[in-house]
C-alpha positions as CSV (number, residue, x, y, z in Angstrom):
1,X,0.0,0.0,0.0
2,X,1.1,3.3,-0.7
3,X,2.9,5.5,2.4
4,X,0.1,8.4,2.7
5,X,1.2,11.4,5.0
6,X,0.1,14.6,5.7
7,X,2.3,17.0,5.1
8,X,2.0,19.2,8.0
9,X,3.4,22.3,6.0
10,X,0.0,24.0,5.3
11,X,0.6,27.4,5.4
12,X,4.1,26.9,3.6
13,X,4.3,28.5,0.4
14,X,7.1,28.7,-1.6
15,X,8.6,32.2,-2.7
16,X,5.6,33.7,-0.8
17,X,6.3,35.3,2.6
18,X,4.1,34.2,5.2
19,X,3.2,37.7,5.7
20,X,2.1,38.5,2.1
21,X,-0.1,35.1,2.3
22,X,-1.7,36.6,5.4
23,X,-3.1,39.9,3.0
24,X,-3.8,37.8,0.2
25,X,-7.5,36.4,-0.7
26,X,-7.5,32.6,-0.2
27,X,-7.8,31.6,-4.2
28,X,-4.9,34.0,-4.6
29,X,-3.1,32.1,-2.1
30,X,-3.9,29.2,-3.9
31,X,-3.4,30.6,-7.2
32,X,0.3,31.1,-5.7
33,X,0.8,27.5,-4.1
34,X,0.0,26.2,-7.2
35,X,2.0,28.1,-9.3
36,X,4.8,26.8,-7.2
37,X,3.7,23.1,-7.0
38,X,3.7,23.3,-11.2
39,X,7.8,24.2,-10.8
40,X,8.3,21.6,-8.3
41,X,6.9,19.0,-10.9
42,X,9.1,20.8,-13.6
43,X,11.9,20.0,-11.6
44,X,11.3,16.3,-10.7
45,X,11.2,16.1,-14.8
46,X,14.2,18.5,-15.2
47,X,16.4,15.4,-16.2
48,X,14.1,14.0,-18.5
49,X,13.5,17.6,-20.3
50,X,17.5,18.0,-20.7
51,X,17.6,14.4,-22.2
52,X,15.1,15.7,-25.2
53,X,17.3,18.7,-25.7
54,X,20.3,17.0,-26.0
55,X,19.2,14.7,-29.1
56,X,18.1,17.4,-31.8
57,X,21.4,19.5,-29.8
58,X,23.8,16.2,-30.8
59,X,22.1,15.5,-34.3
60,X,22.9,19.3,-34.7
61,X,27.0,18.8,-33.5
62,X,27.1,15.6,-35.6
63,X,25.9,17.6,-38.9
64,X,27.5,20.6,-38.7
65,X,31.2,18.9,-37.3
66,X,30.7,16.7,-40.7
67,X,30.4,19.6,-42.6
68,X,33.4,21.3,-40.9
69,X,35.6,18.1,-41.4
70,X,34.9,17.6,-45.1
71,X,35.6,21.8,-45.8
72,X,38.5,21.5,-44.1
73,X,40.3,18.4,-45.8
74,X,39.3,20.4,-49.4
75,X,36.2,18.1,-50.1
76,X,33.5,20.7,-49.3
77,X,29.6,19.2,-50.2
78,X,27.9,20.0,-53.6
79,X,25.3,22.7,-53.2
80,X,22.7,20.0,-53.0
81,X,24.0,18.3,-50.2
82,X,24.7,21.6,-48.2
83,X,21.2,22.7,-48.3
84,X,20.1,18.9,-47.4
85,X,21.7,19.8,-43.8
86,X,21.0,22.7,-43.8
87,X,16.9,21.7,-43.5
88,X,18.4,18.9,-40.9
89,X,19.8,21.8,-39.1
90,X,16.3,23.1,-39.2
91,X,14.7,20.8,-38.7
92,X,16.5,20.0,-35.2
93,X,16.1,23.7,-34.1
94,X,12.9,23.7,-34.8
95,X,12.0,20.5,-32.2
96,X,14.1,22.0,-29.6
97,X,12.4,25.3,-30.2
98,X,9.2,23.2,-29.5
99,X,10.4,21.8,-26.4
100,X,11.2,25.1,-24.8
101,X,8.3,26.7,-25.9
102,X,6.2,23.5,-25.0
103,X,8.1,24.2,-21.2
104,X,7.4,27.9,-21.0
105,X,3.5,26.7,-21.9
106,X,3.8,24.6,-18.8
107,X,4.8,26.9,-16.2
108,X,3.5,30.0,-17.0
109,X,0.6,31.6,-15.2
110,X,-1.1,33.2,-17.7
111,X,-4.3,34.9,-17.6
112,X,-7.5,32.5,-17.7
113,X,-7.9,30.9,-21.4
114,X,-11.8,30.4,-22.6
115,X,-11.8,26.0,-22.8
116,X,-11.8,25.6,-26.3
117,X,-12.5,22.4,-28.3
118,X,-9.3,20.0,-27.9
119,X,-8.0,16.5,-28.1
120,X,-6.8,14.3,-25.6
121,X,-5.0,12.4,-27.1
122,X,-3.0,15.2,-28.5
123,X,-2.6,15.9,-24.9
124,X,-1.3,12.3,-24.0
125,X,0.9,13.1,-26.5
126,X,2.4,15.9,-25.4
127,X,2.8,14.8,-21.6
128,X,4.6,11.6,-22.4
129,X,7.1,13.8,-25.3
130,X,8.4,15.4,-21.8
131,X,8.5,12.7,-19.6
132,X,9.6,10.1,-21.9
133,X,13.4,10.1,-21.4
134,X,12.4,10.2,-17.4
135,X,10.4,7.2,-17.3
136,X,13.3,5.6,-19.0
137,X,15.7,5.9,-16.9
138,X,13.4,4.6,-14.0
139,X,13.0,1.7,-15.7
140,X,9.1,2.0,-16.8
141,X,7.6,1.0,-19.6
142,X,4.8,3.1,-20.9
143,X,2.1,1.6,-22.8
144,X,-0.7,3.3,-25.1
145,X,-3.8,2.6,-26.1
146,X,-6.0,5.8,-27.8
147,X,-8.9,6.0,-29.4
148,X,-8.3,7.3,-33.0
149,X,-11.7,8.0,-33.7
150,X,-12.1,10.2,-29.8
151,X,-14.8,12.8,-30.1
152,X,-13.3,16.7,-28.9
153,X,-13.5,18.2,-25.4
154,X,-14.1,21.7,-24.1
155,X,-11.2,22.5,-22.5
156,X,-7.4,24.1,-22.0
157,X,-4.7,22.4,-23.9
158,X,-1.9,23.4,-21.4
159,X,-3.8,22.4,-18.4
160,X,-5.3,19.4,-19.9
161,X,-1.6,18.2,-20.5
162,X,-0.6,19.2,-17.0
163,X,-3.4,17.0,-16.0
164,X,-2.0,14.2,-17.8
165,X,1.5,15.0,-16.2
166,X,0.8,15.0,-12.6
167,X,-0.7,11.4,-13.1
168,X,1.7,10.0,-14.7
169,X,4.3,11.3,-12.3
170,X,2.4,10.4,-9.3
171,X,2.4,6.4,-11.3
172,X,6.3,7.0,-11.2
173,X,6.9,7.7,-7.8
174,X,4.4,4.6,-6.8
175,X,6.4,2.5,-9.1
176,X,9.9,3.8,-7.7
177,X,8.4,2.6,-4.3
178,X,8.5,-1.1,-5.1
179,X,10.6,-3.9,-6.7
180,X,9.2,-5.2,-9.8
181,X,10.6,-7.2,-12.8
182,X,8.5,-4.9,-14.9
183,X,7.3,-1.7,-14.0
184,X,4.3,-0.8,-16.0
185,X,2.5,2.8,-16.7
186,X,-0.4,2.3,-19.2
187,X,-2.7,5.3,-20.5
188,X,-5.9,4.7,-22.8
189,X,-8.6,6.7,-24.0
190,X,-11.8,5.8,-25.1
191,X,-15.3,7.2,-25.9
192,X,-18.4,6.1,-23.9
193,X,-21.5,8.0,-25.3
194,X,-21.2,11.4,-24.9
195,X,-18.1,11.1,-22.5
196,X,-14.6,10.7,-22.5
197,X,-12.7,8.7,-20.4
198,X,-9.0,8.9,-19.9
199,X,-7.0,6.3,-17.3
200,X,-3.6,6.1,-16.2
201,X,-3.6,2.9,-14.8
202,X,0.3,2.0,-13.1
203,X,1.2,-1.6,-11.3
204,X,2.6,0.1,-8.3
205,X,1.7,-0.3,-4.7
206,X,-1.5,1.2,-4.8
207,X,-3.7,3.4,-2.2
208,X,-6.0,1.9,0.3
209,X,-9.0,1.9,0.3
210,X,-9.7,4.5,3.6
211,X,-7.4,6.6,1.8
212,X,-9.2,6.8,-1.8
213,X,-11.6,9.6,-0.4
214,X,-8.8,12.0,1.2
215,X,-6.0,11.7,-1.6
216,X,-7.5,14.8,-3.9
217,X,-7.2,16.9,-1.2
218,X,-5.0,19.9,-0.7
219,X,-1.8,19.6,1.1
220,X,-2.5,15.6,1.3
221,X,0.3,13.8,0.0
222,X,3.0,11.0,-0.6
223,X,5.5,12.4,-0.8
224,X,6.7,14.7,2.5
225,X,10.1,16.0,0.8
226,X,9.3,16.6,-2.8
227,X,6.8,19.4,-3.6
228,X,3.8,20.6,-1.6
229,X,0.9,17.9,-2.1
230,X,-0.8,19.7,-5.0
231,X,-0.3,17.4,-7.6
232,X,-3.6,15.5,-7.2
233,X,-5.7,18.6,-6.0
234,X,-4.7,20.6,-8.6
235,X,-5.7,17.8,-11.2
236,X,-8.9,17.3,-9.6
237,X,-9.5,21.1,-9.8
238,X,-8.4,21.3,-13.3
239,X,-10.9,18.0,-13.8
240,X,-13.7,19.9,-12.6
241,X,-13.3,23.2,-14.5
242,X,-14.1,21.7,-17.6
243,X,-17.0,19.7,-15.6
244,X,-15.0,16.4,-15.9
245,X,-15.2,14.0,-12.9
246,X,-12.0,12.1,-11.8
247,X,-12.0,8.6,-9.7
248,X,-9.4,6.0,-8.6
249,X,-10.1,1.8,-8.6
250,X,-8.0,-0.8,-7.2
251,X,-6.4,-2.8,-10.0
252,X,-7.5,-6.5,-9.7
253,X,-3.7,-7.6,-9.5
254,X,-1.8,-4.8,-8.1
255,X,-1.7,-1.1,-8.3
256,X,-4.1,1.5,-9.5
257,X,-6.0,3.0,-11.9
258,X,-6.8,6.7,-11.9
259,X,-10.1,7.4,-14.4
260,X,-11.0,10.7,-15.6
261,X,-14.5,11.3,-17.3
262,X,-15.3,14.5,-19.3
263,X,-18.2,15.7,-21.7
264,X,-17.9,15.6,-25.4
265,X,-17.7,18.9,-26.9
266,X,-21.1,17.9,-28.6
267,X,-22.0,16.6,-25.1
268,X,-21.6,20.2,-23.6
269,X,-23.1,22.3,-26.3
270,X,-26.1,19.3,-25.7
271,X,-25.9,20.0,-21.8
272,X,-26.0,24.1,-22.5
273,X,-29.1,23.9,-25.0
274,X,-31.2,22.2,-21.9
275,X,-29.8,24.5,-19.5
């Protein structure tokens, strides 16, 4: 069974002073603890992030050093094959131009977005391009199984992703918890009617069942020493924004599932025409 504490560090904030939280309105306060629970997560993925940079930044060594090596021993490339790395060059600033601008996304606190129609899958996507290199090197394998054919969603792309993040991470640090021959994340999306349902489903320790009903709650966490305990409150207030429900189950073997349900965008503009 997962170790559940409670962090007893409620009115810690991070790069707040206790007597600015004291002035502040209470979502402000919020607005600011979460803010600094969305670095802390950057930060247990920093390695992963630096791994993804390093590829397109090696491909980019590797082209241009070949280019160098052949100039300089009198055998420069026909124009042809200079403009042919020249797009590779591109190409490769281009994805890491993605991932910093896919980071900044993450972490900023920008000014409420309108939801708009978006995929989740898209959004799978997206989290796993970031934490990819991290599950690696903790030895998990990360399966996938999306529906193609998933019907739209009202919501907000960048916190729809961090959704998608904190879940996945919070599998990771259950499966660093235990010895396993094979440590297993598995994702999936599928459409049920007018909803969509999304599951992150990891064969870790799992959470007991008295503690199922406490574990989206602020400040109510895992993990005493890394971050704050907002991961899984902040997803369940993320959830509820776009009027999405989110639920945990007890895998039949081991582990645990974490299911999250949300309205189609047909199923919303449905839901406003009764309203």
């Amino acid at each position: 069974m997962r170790d559940i504490e409670m962090d007893s560090r409620r009115d810690v904030s991070i790069g707040m002073p206790e007597d600015s939280r004291a002035r502040k309105p209470q979502r402000e306060v919020l607005e600011w603890d979460e803010q600094a629970e969305r670095m802390a997560s950057l930060g247990r993925i920093a390695t992963g992030i630096a791994h993804e940079i390093n590829q397109p930044l090696n491909s980019l060594k590797v082209i241009a050093d070949s280019m160098l090596y052949w100039h300089r021993k009198g055998k420069p490339a026909d124009i042809e094959k200079i403009m042919e790395n020249v797009s590779r060059i591109s190409a490769q600033a281009d994805r890491i131009n993605d991932i910093i601008q896919h980071i900044r996304t993450f972490v900023r606190n920008q000014t409420p977005v309108d939801p708009r129609p978006c995929q989740v899958n898209v959004a799978v996507e997206g989290a796993l391009a970031l934490l990819g290199s991290q599950l690696s090197s903790h030895g998990i394998v990360v399966k996938t199984c999306l529906d193609p054919s998933l019907t739209q969603i009202l919501a907000v792309s960048n916190r729809l992703e961090e959704v998608i993040i904190n879940l996945v991470v919070n599998a990771m640090h259950a499966l660093d918890s235990v010895e396993r021959l094979e440590k297993r994340i598995c994702i999936s999306t599928r459409q049920a009617g007018s909803r969509v349902i999304l599951e992150v489903e990891d064969n870790g320790c799992g959470i007991g069942e008295e503690l199922r009903g406490r574990i989206f709650e602020p400040f109510f966490t895992t993990k005493p020493i890394e971050g704050m305990g907002l991961g899984l409150s902040i997803v369940h207030s993320v959830v509820t924004s776009f009027q999405g429900c989110i639920d945990t189950v007890a895998n039949a073997d081991c582990g645990a599932t974490f299911r999250v349900t949300f309205p189609t965008y047909a199923g919303h503009a449905g839901e406003g025409a009764q309203g």
